[in-house]
C-alpha positions in Angstrom: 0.0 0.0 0.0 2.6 1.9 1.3 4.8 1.8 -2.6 1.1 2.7 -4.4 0.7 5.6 -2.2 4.5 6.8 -3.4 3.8 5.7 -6.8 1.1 8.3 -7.0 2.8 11.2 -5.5 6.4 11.0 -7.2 4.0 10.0 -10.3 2.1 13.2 -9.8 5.5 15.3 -9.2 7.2 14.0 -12.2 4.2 14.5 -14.7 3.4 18.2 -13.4 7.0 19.0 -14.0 7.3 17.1 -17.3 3.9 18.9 -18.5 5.2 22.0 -18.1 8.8 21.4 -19.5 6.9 20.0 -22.6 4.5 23.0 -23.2 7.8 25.3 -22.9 9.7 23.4 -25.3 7.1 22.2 -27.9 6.0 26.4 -27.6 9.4 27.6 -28.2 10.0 24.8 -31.1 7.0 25.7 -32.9 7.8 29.9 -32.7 11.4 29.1 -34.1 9.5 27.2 -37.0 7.5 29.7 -37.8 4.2 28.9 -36.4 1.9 32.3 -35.6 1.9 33.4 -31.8 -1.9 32.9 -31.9 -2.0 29.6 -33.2 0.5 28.0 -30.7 -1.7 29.6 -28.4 -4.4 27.4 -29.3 -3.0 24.6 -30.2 0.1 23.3 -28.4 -0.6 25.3 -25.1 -4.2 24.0 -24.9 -2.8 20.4 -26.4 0.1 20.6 -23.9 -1.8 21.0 -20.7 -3.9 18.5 -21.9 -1.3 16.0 -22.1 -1.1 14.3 -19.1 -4.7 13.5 -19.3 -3.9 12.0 -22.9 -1.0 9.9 -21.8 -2.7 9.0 -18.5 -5.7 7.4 -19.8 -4.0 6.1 -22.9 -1.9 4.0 -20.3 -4.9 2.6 -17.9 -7.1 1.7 -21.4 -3.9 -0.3 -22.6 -3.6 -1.9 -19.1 -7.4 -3.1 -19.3 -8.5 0.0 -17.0 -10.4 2.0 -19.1 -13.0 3.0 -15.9 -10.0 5.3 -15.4 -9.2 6.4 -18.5 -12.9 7.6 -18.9 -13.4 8.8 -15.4 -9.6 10.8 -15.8 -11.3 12.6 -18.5 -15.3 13.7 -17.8 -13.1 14.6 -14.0 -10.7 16.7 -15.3 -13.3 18.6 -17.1 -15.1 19.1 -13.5 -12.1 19.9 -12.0 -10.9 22.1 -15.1 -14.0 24.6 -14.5 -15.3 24.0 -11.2 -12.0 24.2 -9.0 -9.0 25.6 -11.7 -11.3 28.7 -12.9 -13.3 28.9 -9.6 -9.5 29.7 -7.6 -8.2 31.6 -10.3 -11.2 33.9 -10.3 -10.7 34.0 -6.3 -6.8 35.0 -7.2 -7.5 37.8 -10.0 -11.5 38.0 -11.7 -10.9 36.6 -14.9 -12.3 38.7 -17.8 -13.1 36.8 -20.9 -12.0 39.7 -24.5 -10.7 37.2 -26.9 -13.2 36.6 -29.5 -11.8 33.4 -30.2 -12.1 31.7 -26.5 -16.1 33.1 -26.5 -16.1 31.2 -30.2 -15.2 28.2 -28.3 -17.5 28.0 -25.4 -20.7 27.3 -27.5 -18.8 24.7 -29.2 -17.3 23.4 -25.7 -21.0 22.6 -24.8 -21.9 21.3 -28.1 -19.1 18.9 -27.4 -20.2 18.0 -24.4 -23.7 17.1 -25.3 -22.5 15.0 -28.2 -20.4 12.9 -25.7 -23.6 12.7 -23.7 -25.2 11.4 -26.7 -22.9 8.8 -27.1 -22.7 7.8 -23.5 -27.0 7.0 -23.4 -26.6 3.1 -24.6 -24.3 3.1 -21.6 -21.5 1.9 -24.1 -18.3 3.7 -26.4 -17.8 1.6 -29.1 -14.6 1.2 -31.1 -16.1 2.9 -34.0 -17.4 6.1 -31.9 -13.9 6.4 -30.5 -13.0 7.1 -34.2 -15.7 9.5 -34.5 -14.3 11.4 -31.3 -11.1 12.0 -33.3 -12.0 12.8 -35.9 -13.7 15.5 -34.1 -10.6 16.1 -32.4 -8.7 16.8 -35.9 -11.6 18.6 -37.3 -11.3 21.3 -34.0 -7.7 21.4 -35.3 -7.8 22.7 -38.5 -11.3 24.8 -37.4 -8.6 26.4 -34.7 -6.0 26.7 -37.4 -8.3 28.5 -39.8 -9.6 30.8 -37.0 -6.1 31.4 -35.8 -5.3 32.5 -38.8 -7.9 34.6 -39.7 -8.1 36.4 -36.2 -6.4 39.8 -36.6 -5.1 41.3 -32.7 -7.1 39.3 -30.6 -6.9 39.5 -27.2 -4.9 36.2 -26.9 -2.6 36.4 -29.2 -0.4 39.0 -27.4 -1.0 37.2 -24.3 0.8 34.7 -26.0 3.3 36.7 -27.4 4.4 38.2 -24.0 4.6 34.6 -22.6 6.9 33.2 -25.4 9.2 36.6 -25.4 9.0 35.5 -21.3 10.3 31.8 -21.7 12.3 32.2 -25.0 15.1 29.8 -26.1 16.7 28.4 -28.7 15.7 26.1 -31.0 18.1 23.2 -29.7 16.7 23.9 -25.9 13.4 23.7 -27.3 13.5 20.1 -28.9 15.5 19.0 -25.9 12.5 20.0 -23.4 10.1 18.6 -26.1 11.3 15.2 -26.2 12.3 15.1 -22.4 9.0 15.8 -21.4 7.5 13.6 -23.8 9.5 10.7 -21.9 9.2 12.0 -18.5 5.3 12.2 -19.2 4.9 8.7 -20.7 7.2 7.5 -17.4 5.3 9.3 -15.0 2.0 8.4 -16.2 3.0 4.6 -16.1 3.8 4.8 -12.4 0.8 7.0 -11.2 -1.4 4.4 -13.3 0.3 1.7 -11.6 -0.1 3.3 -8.4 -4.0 4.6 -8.4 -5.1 1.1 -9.4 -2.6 0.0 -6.8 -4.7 1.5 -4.4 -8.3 1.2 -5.9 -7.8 -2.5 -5.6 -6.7 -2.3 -1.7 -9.8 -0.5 -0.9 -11.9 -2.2 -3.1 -12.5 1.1 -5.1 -13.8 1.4 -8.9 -11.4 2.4 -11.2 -13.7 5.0 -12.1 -13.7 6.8 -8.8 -10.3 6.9 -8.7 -10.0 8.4 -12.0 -13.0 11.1 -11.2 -10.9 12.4 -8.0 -7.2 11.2 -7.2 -6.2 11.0 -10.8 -8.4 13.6 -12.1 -7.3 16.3 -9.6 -3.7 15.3 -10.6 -3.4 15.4 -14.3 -5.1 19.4 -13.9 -2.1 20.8 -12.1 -0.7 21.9 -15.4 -4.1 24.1 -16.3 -4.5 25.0 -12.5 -0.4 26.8 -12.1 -0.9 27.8 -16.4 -4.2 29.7 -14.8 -3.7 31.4 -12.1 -0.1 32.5 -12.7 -1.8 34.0 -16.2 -4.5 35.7 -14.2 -2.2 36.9 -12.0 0.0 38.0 -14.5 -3.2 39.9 -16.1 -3.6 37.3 -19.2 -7.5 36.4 -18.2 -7.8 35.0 -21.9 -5.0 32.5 -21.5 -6.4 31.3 -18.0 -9.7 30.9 -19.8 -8.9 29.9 -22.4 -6.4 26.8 -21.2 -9.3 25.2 -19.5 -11.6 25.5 -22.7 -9.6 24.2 -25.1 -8.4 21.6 -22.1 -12.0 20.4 -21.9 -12.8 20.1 -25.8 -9.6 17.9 -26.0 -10.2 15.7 -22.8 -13.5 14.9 -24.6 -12.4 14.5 -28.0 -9.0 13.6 -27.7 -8.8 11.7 -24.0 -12.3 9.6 -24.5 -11.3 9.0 -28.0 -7.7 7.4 -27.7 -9.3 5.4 -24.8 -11.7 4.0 -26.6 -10.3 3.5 -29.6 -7.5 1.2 -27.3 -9.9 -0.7 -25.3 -13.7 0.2 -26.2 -15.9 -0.2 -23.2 -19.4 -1.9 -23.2 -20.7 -1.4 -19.9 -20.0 2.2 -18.7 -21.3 2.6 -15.6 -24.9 3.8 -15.4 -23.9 7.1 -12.9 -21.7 8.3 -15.5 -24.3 9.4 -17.8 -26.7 10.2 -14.0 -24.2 11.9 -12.6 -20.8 12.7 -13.7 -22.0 14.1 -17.2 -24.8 15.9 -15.9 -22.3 17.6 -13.4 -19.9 18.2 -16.1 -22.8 19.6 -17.7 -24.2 21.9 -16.2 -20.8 23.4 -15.1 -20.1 24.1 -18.8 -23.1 25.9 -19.4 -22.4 28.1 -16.0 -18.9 29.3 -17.6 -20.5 30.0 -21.0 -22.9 32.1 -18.7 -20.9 34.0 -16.7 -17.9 34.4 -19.2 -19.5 34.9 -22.3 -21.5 38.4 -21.1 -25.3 38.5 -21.7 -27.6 41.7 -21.3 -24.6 44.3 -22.0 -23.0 42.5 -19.3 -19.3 42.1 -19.4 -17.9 38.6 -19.5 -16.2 38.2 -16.4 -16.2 35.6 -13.6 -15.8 37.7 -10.5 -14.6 36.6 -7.2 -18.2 35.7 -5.8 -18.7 33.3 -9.4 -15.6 31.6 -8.3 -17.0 31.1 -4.9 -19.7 29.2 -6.1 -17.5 27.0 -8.5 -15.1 26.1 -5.8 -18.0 25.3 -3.5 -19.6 22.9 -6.4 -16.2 21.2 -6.5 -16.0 20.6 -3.1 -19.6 19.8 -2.6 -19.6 17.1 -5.7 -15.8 15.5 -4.6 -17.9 15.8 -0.9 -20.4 13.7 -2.2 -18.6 10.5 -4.0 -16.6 10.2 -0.8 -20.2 9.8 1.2 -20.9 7.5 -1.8 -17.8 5.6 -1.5 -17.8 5.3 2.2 -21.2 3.6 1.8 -19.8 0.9 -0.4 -16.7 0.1 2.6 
């Protein structure tokens, strides 16, 4: 017990550290070859931070744990909104200019009702894995295009300051890149080891364990990317890390999962309860940070309240649930 419990916290360590090295040096590798400040923006910071998610459940569906891999992914999208926004709006009130991350939220909730869709048989099928990515490459080249059409948003010299902050050369770059690729595929292997370690000694679904523990761990990336940005003044790159986060965790996360090990008998409180959480969070942030009425979009301190306490209160109550089942 005592080796899973370690497992899990130098796991955790190792991929936080990893994560960021590789968003640094796959950021600075792409501005050397050219690619527009905006569009790396989008792209390989929003890929990046999803990452450990990706690797994460790519692992546990390879290992036979796909439970994990799905519940890694609808709780990281909880965790994304309801306790990485919700403190970085208690840190600095996030205000929400780029036109491109208010694009984004409609299709963030169209997204998620499609993966709601799919989840009603109670099954994910091999062939609706493929359908997931090939949504996931279709939101690529819809970000590219947009990228490239934008002129001066909002983002884009957030992104510029932060590349001119953590410039280096080309060599460093691909260096960071591949190291964190390795660190992250190492890292993910031993906190998978380690979380089903310890789901198994407490007789705990994999699931569970992948909608807290594991969940809460693979969104440190977006949670220090966030706040340091809001604190930093770039609202639209806090934003706009945990949207593109979520619409790749859905697409992207589910997808490879499924694709690996395709599961016919998802759990019934998914759909009941995870997804309907998930849910209804997604439509709260297209609420409050999209601006309705002549209202600016901005989640203020008291909106962050709330989110935090929605956090705590659903993480409160599949702990009640769980203790039940001991």
């Amino acid at each position: 017990m005592v080796l899973y419990l370690l497992a899990i916290i130098a796991g955790f360590g190792i991929l936080v550290w990893s994560a960021d090295k590789f968003v640094e040096g796959a950021a600075s590798t792409a501005k050397h070859l050219g690619m527009p400040s905006l569009l790396i923006g989008i792209l390989i910071v929003g890929f990046g931070t999803s990452a450990p998610e990706m690797v994460v459940s790519a692992i546990a569906a390879m290992e036979g744990n796909p439970g994990l891999a799905l519940g890694n992914a609808i709780g990281s999208n909880i965790v994304n909104i309801a306790l990485i926004l919700g403190v970085t709006a208690l840190v600095s009130p996030i205000v929400v200019n780029s036109k491109i991350v208010k694009k984004e939220m409609p299709l963030l909730l169209g997204i998620v009702l499609i993966s709601g869709y799919l989840l009603l048989d109670n099954t994910l099928t091999f062939v609706e894995g493929i359908a997931l990515l090939l949504g996931f490459f279709g939101l690529i080249a819809w970000s590219i295009i947009s990228a490239l059409k934008s002129k001066n948003d909002a983002l884009e010299s957030e992104i510029e300051d932060e590349l001119v902050e953590h410039e280096m050369s080309l060599k460093a770059g691909v260096f960071w890149l591949v190291l964190g690729l390795v660190l992250l595929i190492g890292s993910s292997r031993l906190l998978v080891w380690g979380a089903v370690g310890v789901a198994h000694e407490f007789g705990v679904s994999d699931l569970i364990i992948g909608l807290t523990i594991v969940a809460l761990g693979t969104s440190l990336p977006e949670l220090a990317a966030s706040v340091i940005a809001a604190r930093k003044g770039e609202h639209d790159i806090a934003i706009g890390n945990v949207v593109g986060s979520n619409m790749f965790n859905i697409l992207a996360v589910i997808g490879i999962a499924t694709v690996i090990a395709p599961m016919n008998n998802v759990p019934l409180e998914v759909l009941q309860r995870d997804w309907i959480v998930m849910l209804v969070l997604t439509i709260a942030l297209l609420i409050m940070a999209y601006g309705f009425k002549n209202k600016e979009g901005k989640i203020t301190r008291l909106e962050g309240t709330i989110l935090v306490v929605c956090y705590v209160a659903y993480n409160t109550y599949l702990g009640l649930n769980l203790t039940g089942n001991l």
